[in-house]
C-alpha positions in Angstrom: -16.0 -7.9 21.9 -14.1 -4.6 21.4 -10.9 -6.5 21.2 -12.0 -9.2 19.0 -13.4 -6.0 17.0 -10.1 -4.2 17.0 -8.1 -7.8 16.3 -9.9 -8.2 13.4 -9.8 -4.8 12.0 -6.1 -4.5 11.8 -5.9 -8.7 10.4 -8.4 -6.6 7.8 -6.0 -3.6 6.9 -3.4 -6.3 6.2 -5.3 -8.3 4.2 -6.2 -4.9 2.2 -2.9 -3.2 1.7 -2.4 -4.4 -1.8 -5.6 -3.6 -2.8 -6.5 -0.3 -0.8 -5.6 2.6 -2.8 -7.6 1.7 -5.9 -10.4 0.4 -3.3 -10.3 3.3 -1.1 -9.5 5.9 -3.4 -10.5 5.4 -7.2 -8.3 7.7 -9.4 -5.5 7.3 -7.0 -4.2 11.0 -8.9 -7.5 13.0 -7.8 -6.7 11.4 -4.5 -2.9 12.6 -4.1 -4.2 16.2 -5.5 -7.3 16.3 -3.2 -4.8 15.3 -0.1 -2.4 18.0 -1.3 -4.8 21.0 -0.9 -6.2 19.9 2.1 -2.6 19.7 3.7 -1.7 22.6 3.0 -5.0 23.9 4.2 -4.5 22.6 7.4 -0.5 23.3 8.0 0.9 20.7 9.6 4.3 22.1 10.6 7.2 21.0 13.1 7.4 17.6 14.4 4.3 15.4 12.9 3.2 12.5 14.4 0.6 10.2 11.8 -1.2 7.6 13.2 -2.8 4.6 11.1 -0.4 6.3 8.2 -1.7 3.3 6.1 -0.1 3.1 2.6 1.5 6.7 2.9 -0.8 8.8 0.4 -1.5 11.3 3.2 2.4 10.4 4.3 3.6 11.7 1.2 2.0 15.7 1.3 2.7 15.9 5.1 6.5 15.6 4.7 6.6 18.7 2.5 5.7 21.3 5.6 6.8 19.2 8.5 10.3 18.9 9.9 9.8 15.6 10.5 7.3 12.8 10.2 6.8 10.0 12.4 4.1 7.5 11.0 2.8 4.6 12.6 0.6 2.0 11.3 -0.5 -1.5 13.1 -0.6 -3.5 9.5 3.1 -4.4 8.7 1.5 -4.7 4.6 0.3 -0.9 4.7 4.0 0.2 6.5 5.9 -1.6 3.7 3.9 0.1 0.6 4.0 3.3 2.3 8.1 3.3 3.0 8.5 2.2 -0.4 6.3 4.9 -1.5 8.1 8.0 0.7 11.8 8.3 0.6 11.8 11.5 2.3 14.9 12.0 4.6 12.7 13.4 7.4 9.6 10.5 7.4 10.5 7.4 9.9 8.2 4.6 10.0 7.0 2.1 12.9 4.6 -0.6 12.8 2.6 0.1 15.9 -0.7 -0.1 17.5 -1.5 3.6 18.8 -3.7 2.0 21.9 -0.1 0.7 23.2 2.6 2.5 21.8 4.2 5.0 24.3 7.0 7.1 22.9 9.5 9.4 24.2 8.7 12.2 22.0 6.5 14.3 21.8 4.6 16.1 18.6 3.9 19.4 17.9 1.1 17.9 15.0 -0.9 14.3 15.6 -2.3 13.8 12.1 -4.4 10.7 11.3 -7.1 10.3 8.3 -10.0 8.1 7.8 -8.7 6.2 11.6 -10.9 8.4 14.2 -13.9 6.3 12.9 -12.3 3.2 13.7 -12.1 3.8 17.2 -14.9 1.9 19.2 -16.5 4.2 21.5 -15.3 2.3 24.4 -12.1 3.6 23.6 -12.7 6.9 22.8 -12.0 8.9 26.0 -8.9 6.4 26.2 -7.7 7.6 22.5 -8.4 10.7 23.2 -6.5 10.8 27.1 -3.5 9.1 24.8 -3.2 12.0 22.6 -2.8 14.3 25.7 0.3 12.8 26.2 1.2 12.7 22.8 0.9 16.3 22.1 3.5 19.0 22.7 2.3 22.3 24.5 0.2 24.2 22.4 -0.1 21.4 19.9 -2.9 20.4 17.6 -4.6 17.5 16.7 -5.6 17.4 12.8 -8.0 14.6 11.2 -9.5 13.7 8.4 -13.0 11.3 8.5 -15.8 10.9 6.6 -19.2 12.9 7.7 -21.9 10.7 8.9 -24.4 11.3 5.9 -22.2 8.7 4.1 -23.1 6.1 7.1 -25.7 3.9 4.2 -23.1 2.8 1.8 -21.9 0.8 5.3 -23.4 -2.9 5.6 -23.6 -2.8 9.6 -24.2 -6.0 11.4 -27.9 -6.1 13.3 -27.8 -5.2 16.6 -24.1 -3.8 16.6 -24.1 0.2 15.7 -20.5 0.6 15.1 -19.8 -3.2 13.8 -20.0 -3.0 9.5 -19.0 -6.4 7.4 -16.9 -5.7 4.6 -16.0 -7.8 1.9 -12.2 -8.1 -0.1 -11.6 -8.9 -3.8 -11.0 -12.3 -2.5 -14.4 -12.8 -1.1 -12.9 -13.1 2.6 -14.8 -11.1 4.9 -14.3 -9.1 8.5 -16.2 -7.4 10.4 -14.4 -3.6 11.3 -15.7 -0.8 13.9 -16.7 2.0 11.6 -18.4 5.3 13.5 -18.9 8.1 10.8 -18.5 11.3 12.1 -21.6 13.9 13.0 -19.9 17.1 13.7 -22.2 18.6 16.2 -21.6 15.9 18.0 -17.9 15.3 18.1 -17.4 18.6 18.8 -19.8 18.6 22.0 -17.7 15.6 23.1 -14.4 16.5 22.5 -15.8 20.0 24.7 -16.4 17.7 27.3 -12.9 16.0 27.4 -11.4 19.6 27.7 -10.8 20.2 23.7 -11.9 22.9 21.6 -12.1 21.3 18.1 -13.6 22.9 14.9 -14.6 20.7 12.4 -15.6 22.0 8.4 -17.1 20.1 5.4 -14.9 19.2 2.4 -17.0 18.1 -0.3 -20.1 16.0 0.2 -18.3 12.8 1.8 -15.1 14.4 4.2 -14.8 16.1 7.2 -11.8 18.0 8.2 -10.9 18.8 12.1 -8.7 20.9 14.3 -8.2 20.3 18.0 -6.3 22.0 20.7 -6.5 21.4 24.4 -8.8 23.9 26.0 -6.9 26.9 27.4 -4.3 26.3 24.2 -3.9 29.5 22.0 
């Protein structure tokens, strides 16, 4: 089922593209501010790898610090609006799907927002393994994710924890892995893969995270 899950998620993002900044977002403007402070906060620098880069919001404020950018998405839609959107010199673009994609370089940052709760927990260890490999020496791993007190706005489907229905303007409908983020908890985990992670509160609804291999300064 976890690939069915996963097959339908990303057929979901595409379907959204056009519709998922005023969905996801609201005032699109708050948004882009809101995302500007919290880059900066969290100073992304060197080369930047963003995965699930979506329609390029975050995209945008992380070419500003970094050298360069590298931004992947698996929804060809959400790739398009977001290389239309940043025509900075120093952000390249790929359609990809992280649980495959194998590149020769390797990143100094791995940013990704609002993605680490769309990882089923089968393939969390996995993800996380990836990212080892991903990650120069002393790099960090920064994210973005919403706290797990926002978990009731979330129809889930009976007898599936991490399985919500959601619904488009359309009316179409899909069925997307969704596991809100309990800090405590992701950073007892992450601990036991060998990361030290800190993770913060920004507002009532976000949570904001650092990682670094154990041993890492």
């Amino acid at each position: 089922m976890t690939d069915e899950a996963l097959a339908d998620q990303v057929d979901y993002y595409r379907r959204r593209a056009g519709e998922y900044d005023v969905t996801a977002y609201g005032d699109v403007a708050a948004a882009r501010a809101r995302i500007a402070r919290l880059v900066a906060e969290m100073r992304p620098a060197g080369r930047v790898l963003e995965i699930a880069c979506g329609t390029g919001l975050w995209t945008e404020a992380l070419a500003g610090p970094a050298d360069t950018v590298t931004a992947i998405d698996a929804a060809p839609e959400a790739v398009e609006i977001a290389h239309g959107r940043v025509r900075s010199a120093n952000v390249s673009f790929e359609v990809a799907d992280v649980f495959s994609w194998n590149p020769d370089t390797r990143f100094d940052v791995i940013f990704f927002s609002a993605w680490l709760s769309h990882v089923p927990m089968s393939r969390f260890e996995q993800f996380w393994q990836s990212l080892r490999g991903l990650l120069a020496e002393d790099g960090r791993v920064l994210f973005i994710d919403e706290h797990v007190d926002e978990r009731e706005k979330e129809a889930y489907v009976p007898g599936r924890d991490e399985i919500v229905e959601r619904r488009l303007r359309d009316g179409s409908t899909f069925r997307v892995i969704k596991n809100f983020v309990d800090p405590d908890r992701l950073e007892l985990r992450l601990r036991r893969l060998g990361w030290d992670c800190a993770i913060r509160r920004d507002g009532s609804d976000w949570v904001c995270g650092e990682a670094r291999l154990s041993g890492s300064p």
